[in-house]
N, C-alpha and C positions, 0 to 999 in steps of 0.2 A: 574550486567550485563547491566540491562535496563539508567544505572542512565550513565556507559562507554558508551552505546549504543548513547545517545544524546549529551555525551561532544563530540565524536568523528563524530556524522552527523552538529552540529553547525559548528565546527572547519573544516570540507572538503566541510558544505553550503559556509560558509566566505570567504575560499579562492575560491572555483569551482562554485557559485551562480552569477548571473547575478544582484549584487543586483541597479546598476543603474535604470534598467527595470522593479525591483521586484512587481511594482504595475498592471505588464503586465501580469503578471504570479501569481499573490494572488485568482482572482477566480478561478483557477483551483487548485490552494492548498485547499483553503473549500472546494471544491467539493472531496478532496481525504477526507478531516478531517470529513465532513456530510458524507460521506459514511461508514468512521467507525466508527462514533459514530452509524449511524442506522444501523449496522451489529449488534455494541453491543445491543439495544436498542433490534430486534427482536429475537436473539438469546437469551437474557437475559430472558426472557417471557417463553422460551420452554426449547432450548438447541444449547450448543455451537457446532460448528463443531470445532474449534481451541480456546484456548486461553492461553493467555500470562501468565507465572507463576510468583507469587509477590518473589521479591526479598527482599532486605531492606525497597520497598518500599508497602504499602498495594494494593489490586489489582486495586480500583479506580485510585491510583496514577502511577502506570506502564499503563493503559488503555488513562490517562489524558499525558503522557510525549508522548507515541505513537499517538494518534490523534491530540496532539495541538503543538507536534514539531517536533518526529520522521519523520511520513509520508510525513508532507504539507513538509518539509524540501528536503527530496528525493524526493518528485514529482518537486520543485522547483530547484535541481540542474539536474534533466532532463532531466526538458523543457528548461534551459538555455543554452543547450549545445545540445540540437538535431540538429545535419548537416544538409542541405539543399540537398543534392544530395540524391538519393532514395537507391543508392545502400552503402550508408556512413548510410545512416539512420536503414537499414536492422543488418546491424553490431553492432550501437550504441544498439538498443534493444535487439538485441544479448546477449551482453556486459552486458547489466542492467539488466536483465532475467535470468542470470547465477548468476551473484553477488548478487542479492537480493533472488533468491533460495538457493543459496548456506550460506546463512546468514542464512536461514529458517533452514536452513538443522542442521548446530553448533546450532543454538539456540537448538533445538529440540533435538539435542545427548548432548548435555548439561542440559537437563529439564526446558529451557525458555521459550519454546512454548510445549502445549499437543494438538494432535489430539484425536476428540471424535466424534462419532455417524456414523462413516466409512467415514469419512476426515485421509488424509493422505497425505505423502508429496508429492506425484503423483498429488493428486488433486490441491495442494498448486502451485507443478509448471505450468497446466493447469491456474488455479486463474492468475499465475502473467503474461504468456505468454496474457493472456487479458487484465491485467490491467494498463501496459506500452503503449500500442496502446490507452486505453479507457482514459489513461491521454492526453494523446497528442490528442485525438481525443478533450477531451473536451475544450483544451487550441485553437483550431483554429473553432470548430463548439459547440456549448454550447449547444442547443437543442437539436443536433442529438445524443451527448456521454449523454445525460439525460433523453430520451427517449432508447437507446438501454440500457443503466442501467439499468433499469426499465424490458426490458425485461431481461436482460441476470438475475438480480435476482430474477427473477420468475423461471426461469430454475433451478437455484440452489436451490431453494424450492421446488421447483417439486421433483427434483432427489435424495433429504434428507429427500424427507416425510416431508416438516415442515407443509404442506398448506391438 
């Protein structure tokens, strides 16, 4: 599933990616990949609230395809296609917050993703309804989406007992 999952986000970055401009939009793809890599890193330590189940692939190798081409990939098609008019923008995140929950959701009735320690797919669509705006936020203001990071993952730590 994981190994279809990146032929098929390569193959709709190529055609739907901005890739003229791609070096306009690469810090904000790290900042999606540094952020799950330090999801894994701290969860790793205690415990997961979600994680990806190994497929063909073992679980470093499904975690390594998800943060160094799944994600920046989707964050990079986007940001390459976010509209300029506010009320065209409301819809596009709309759009992306359906389809990327609704991925979450087959993953998860398919056993691709497990919820653990009272994460569940409630919280997951919460999670992505923030983290569409906090990409776009970090692609036009870099300090302010790297400071409000900072907070919003304290929040989540709080509210999981990690801290």
């Amino acid at each position: 599933m994981h190994c279809i999952l990146v032929i098929l986000v390569i193959i709709f970055a190529y055609f739907k990616g901005d890739w003229h401009n791609w070096e306009r939009y690469y810090p904000s793809m790290l900042y999606i990949s540094v952020a799950s890599f330090i999801y894994e890193f701290i969860s790793h330590s205690h415990f997961h609230l979600w994680e990806l189940e190994k497929g063909i692939l073992n679980l470093m190798g499904v975690h390594l395809l998800h943060n160094i081409l799944i994600n920046p990939l989707i964050g990079f098609m986007f940001l390459s296609n976010i509209p300029s008019s506010l009320k065209k923008q409301i819809f596009y995140y709309a759009k992306w917050i359906v389809l990327f929950w609704a991925a979450e959701w087959l993953a998860n009735r398919f056993s691709f993703i497990s919820y653990h320690n009272g994460w569940n797919i409630w919280w997951s669509f919460l999670f992505v309804i923030i983290m569409f705006p906090m990409i776009h936020l970090h692609y036009v203001h870099k300090l302010r989406a790297l400071f409000l990071s900072v907070i919003i993952a304290a929040i989540y730590l709080y509210l999981f007992d990690y801290l």
